[in-house]
C-alpha positions in Angstrom: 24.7 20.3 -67.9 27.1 21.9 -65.5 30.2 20.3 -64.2 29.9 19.6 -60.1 33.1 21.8 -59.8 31.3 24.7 -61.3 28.7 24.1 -58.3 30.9 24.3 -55.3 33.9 23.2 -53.8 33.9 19.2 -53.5 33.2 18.8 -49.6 30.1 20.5 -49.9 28.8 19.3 -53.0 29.7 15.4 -52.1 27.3 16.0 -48.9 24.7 13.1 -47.4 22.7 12.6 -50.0 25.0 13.0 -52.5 27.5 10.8 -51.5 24.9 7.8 -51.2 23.1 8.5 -54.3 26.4 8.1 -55.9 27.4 5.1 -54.0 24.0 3.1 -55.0 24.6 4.3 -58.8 25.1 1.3 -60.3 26.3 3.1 -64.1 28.8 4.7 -61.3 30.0 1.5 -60.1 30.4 0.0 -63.8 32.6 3.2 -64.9 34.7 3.3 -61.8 35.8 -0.5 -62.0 37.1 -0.3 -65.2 38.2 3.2 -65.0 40.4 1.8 -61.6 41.5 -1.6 -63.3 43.1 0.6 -66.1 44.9 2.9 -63.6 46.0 -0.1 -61.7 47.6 -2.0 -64.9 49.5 1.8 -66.2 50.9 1.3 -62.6 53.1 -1.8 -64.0 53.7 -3.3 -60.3 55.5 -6.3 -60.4 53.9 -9.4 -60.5 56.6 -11.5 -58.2 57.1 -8.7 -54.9 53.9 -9.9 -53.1 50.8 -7.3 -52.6 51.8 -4.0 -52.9 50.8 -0.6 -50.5 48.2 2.2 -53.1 47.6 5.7 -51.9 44.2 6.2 -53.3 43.7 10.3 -53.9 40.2 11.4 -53.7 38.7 8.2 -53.1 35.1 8.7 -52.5 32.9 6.0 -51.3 35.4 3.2 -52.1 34.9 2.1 -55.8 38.2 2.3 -56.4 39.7 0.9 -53.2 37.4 -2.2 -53.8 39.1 -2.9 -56.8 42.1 -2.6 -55.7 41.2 -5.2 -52.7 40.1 -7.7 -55.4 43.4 -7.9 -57.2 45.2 -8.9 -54.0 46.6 -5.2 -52.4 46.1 -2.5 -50.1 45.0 0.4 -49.9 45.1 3.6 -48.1 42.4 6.8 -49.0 42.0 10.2 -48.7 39.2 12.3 -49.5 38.0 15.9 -48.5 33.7 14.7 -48.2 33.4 14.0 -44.7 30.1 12.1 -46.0 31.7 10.3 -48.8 34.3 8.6 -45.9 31.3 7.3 -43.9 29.9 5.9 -47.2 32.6 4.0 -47.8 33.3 2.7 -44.2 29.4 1.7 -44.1 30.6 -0.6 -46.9 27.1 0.4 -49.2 29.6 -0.1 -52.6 30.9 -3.3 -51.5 29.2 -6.8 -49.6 32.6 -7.6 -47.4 34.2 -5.6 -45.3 36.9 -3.1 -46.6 40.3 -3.4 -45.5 41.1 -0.2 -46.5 42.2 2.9 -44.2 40.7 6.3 -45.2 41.7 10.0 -44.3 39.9 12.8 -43.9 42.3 15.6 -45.8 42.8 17.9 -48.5 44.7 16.6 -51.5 45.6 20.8 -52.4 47.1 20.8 -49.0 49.6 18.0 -49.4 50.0 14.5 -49.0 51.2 14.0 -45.2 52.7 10.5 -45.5 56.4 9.3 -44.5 58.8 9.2 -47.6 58.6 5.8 -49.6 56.0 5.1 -48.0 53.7 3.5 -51.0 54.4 1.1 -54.2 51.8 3.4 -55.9 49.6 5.8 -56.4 46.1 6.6 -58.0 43.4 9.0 -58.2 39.9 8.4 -60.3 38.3 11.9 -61.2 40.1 13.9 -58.7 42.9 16.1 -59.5 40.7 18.3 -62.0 39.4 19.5 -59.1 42.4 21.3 -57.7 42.6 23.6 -60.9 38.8 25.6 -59.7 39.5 28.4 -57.1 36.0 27.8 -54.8 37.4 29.5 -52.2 39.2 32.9 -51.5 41.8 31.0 -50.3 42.5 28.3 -53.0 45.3 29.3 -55.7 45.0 26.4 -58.0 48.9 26.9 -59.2 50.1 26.5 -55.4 48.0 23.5 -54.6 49.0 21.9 -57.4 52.7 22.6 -56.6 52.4 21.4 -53.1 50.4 18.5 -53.9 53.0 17.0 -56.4 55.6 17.5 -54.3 54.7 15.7 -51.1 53.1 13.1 -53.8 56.5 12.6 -55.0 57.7 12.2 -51.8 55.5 9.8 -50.2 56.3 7.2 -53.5 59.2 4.8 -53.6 61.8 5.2 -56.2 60.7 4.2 -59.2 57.1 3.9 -58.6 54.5 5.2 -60.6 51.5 7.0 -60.0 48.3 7.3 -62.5 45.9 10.0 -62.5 42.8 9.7 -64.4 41.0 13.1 -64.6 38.3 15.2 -66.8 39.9 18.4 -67.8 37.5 20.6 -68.8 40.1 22.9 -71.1 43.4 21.5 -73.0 44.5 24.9 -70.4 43.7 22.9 -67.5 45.7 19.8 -68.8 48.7 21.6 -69.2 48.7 23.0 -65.8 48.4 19.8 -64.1 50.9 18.3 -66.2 53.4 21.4 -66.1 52.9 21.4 -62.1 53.7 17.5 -61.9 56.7 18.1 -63.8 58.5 20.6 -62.0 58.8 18.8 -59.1 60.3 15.9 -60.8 58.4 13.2 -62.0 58.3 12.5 -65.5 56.1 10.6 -68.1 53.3 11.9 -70.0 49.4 11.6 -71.1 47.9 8.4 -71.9 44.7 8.9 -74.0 42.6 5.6 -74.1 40.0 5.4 -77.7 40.9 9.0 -78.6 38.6 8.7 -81.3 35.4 8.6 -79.1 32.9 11.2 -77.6 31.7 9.0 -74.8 34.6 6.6 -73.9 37.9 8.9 -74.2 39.5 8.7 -71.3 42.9 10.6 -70.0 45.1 8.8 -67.8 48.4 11.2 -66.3 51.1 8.4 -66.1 54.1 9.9 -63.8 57.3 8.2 -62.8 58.9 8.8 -59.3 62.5 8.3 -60.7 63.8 5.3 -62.7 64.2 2.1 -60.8 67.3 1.5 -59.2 68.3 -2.5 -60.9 66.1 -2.7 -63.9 65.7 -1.3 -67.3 64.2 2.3 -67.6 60.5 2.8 -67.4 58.5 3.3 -70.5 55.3 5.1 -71.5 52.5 2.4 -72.1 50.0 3.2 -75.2 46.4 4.0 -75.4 43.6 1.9 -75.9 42.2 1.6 -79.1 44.9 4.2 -80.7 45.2 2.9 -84.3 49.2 4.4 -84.1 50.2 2.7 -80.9 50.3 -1.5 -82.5 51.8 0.6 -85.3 55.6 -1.2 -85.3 56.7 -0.6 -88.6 56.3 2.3 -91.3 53.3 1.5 -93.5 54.1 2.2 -97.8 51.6 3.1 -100.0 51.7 0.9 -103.9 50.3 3.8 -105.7 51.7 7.1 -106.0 49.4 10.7 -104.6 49.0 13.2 -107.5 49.7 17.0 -105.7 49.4 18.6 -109.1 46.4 20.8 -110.1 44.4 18.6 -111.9 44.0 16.9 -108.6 40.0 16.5 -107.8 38.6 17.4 -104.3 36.0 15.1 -102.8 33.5 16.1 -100.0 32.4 13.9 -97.4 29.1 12.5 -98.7 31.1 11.1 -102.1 30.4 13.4 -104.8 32.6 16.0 -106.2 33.9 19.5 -105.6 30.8 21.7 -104.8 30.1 24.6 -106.2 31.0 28.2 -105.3 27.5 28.6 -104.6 26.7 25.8 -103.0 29.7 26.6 -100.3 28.5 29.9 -99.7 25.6 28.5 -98.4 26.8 26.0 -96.6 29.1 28.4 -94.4 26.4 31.1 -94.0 24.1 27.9 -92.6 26.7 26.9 -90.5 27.3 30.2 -89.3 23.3 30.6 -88.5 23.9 27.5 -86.2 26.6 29.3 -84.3 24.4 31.8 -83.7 26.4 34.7 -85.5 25.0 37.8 -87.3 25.0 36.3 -90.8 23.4 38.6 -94.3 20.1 37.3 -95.5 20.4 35.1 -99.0 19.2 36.6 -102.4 19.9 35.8 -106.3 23.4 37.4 -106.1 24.4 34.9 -103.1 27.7 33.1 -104.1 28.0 34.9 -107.4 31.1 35.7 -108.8 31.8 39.0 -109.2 33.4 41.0 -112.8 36.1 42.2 -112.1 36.6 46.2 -113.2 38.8 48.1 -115.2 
C-alpha cells in the first residue's frame, strides 16, 4: 500500500470525499485521541497557569483540536485542505460546537503568528509531509527551514512543541530533526513501544529555550521502553564464559546448526529476497579439501 504522500501533494489528496471519509472513520478517531493526548502530556504545561493557547499544525478535520477542548484549552489550527477546514467547522468529528479557530495556510510557507504568541504547539501526522517535493516549487530543505523558524518564533520561552510524524526513511528523520535544530530549539526523539510493528510511535519533543524561573527542561521517556524505569545498573550473579568452548544457540532452542544446514538456510532466504541464487545438489554446504 502506498503512502498518501506518494499520491499527491496534501490539499489535493485531502479533497471532499476524502476529508469526510476520514472524519466518519471511527479507527481514525480512536488513533487520533490517544495519538493527541500523548502529544499534549510531552507538552508538560503547568497544571496551576489556567488554560493554556495550542497552535495545532496540520489539523485536519479537528480530532486533535477536540481533544484538546476536552482537557480545558484552546486551540488555534492550520491546515492546507480547504475541505478538511469545512469538515471540521461542520463539527462531523465532534457533537458540540468547536471553539477552535482554523486557518487556511501552508505549514512549508511559515507559521504567520505574533511572537510568543502560544503556550504550545502540536502537530499529529503532519510534518512528514514537508520532506516530499509534489511540486516544482517545493524544496523540502527550505520549507523545513522556514517552518521551524517562524515555529520558534510564534512560541513563548520555554515552551514546548511535540511533533508526532511517520517518517518513511531514518533519512527523513534526520532531516526534520537537523532542520529543527538549527534554528534553535533543542530536545530530541521520543519513541513510544519501540519494540512493536503496529503501535511504535515517534513523537519530535523541541524546546523553545529553557524557562526563565524554573529548573531546566528534561527529555520525557518512551512508553513501554524497558530502559527508560531503568534507575539503577542491573548485575548479573553468574559470570559469561567468552572463551571458545562457548556453545551457540539458535532461536528455536537447539544447538549450533550445521554447515550444511546454514548453507541452506541463507540460499532460502536469499530465494525469498528474490536474488539470483545457484540451484542445490549433493556437494551443497560441503567442505572443501584443501590442496597442496
Amino acid at each position: 500500500m502506498s503512502r498518501p504522500e506518494h499520491t499527491a501533494s496534501a490539499e489535493i489528496f485531502y479533497n471532499q470525499a476524502e476529508a469526510r471519509k476520514y472524519a466518519r472513520s471511527t479507527r481514525m478517531q480512536q488513533i487520533q485521541s490517544v495519538i493527541s493526548e500523548r502529544a499534549i502530556e510531552l507538552l508538560n504545561l503547568p497544571e496551576d497557569s489556567g488554560p493554556a493557547l495550542l497552535l495545532d499544525i496540520g489539523c485536519g478535520c479537528g480530532m486533535s483540536g477536540d481533544v484538546v477542548e476536552k482537557q480545558g484549552h484552546t486551540w488555534i489550527g492550520m491546515d492546507i485542505s480547504k475541505d478538511m477546514l469545512e469538515v471540521a467547522q461542520e463539527g462531523i468529528v465532534s457533537e458540540e460546537e468547536s471553539n477552535g479557530d482554523v486557518i487556511l495556510s501552508d505549514m512549508g510557507q511559515g507559521v504567520g503568528f505574533r511572537g510568543g504568541s502560544f503556550d504550545g504547539a502540536i502537530s499529529i501526522s503532519a510534518v512528514q509531509w514537508l520532506c516530499y517535493a509534489s511540486k516544482k516549487s517545493y524544496i523540502p530543505r527550505l520549507r523545513l527551514k522556514r517552518f521551524f523558524q517562524q515555529l520558534y518564533g510564534c512560541l513563548k520561552r520555554g515552551s514546548r512543541a511535540v511533533i508526532q510524524l511517520y517518517p518513511e526513511t531514518p533519512q527523513q528523520m534526520e532531516m526534520i530533526s537537523h532542520a529543527a535544530m538549527a534554528v534553535g530549539f533543542t530536545g530530541g526523539l521520543v519513541v513510544d513501544y519501540p519494540n512493536s510493528a503496529k503501535a511504535k510511535k515517534f513523537y519530535l519533543c523541541l524546546f523553545a529555550g529553557q524557562p526563565v524561573d524554573s529548573a531546566p527542561q528534561k527529555m520525557p521517556k518512551g512508553l513501554g521502553d524497558p530502559q527508560a524505569n531503568q534507575q539503577e545498573i542491573q548485575y548479573e550473579d553468574t559470570r559469561r564464559s567468552f572463551g571458545k568452548n562457548k556453545k551457540r544457540h539458535r532461536r528455536d532452542g537447539k544447538g549450533r546448526p550445521t554447515l550444511k544446514e546454514w548453507v541452506m538456510a541463507k540460499k532460502q532466504r536469499q530465494r525469498r529476497q528474490g536474488k539470483n541464487v545457484r540451484p542445490d545438489s549433493k556437494y551443497t554446504g560441503r567442505k572443501r579439501r584443501g590442496h597442496f
